[in-house]
C-alpha positions in Angstrom: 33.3 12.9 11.6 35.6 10.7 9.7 36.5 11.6 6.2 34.3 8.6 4.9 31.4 10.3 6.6 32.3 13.7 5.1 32.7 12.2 1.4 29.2 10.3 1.3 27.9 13.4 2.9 29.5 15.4 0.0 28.3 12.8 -2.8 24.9 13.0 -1.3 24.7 16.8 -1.8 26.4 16.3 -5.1 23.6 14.2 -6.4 20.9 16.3 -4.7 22.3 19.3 -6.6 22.1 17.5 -10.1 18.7 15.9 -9.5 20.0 12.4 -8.4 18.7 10.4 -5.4 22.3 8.5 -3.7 22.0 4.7 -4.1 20.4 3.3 -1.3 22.5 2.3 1.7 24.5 -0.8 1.2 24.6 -0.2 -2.6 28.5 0.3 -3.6 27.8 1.3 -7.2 27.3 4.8 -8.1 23.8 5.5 -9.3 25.4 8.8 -11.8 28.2 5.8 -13.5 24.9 3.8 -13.7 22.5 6.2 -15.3 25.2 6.7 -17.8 26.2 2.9 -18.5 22.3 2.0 -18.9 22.6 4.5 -21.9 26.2 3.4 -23.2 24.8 -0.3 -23.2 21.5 0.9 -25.0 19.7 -0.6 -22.3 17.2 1.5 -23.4 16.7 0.0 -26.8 14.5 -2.3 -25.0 13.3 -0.5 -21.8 11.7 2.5 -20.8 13.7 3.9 -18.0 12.9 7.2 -16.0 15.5 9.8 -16.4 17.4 8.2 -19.6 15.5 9.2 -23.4 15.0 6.6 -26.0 12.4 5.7 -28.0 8.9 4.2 -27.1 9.5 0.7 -27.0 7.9 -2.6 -25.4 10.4 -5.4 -25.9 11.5 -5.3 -22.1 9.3 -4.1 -19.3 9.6 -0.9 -18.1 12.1 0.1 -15.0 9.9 2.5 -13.6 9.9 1.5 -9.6 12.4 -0.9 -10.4 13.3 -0.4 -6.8 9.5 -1.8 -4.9 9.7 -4.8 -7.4 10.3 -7.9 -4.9 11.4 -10.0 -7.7 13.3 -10.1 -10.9 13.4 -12.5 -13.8 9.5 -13.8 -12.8 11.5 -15.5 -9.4 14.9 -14.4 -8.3 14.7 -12.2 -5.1 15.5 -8.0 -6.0 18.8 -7.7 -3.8 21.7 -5.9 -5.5 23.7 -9.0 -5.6 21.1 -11.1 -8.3 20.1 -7.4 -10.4 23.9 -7.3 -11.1 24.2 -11.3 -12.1 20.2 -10.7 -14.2 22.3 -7.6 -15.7 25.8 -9.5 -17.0 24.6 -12.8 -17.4 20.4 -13.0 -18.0 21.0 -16.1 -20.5 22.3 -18.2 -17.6 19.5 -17.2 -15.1 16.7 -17.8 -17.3 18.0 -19.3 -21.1 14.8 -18.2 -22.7 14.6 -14.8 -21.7 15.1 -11.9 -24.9 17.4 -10.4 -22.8 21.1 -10.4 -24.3 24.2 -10.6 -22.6 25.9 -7.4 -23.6 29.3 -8.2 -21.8 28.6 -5.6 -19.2 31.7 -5.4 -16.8 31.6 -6.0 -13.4 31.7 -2.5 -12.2 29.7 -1.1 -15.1 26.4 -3.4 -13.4 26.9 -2.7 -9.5 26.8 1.1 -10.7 23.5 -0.1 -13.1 22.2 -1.3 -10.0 22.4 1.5 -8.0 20.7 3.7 -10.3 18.0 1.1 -11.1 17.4 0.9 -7.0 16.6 4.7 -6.9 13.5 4.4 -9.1 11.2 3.8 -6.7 
């Protein structure tokens, strides 16, 4: 087995022990990082999102099974690849959404991703 094998392998149990389903395959972010940077951007402030506290709020919809939702934005396909553009730059997909840019770094939204495409 080569040691990229035995390292996913190893994350896999990692996040198993603390609760976390792994990202799903073809995901590069890392759904822990993610979890994490959905609270450190106060993500949600605006959503309800399983496995992160906040308050009860109804600005944004909730991310509960954000991962069975076909589409994002009310038209733009769910692949990893639009989540992370929705995620660092929603005013330039749709210029009336609420959603704010927050100036959420490149890597900060592929790990958002992943955690987001675990909630299923």
């Amino acid at each position: 087995m080569s040691w990229r094998a035995w390292c996913a392998l190893g994350l896999a149990g990692l996040l198993a022990g603390c609760g976390q389903k792994p990202a799903p395959q073809g995901v590069t972010g890392n759904p822990v990082r993610g979890r994490l940077a959905l609270t450190q951007y106060a993500c949600h402030a605006c959503h309800q999102i399983p496995g992160i506290t906040g308050s009860a709020v109804h600005v944004g919809p909730p991310l509960e099974g954000f991962a069975k939702r076909r589409v994002i934005a009310r038209n733009l396909p769910n692949t990893p690849a639009n989540l992370a553009r929705w995620i660092r730059e929603p005013q330039k997909i749709d210029p009336h959404t609420a959603m704010p840019a927050l100036g959420v770094s490149e890597e900060d939204a592929k790990d958002m991703v992943a955690y987001l495409l675990t909630l299923d």
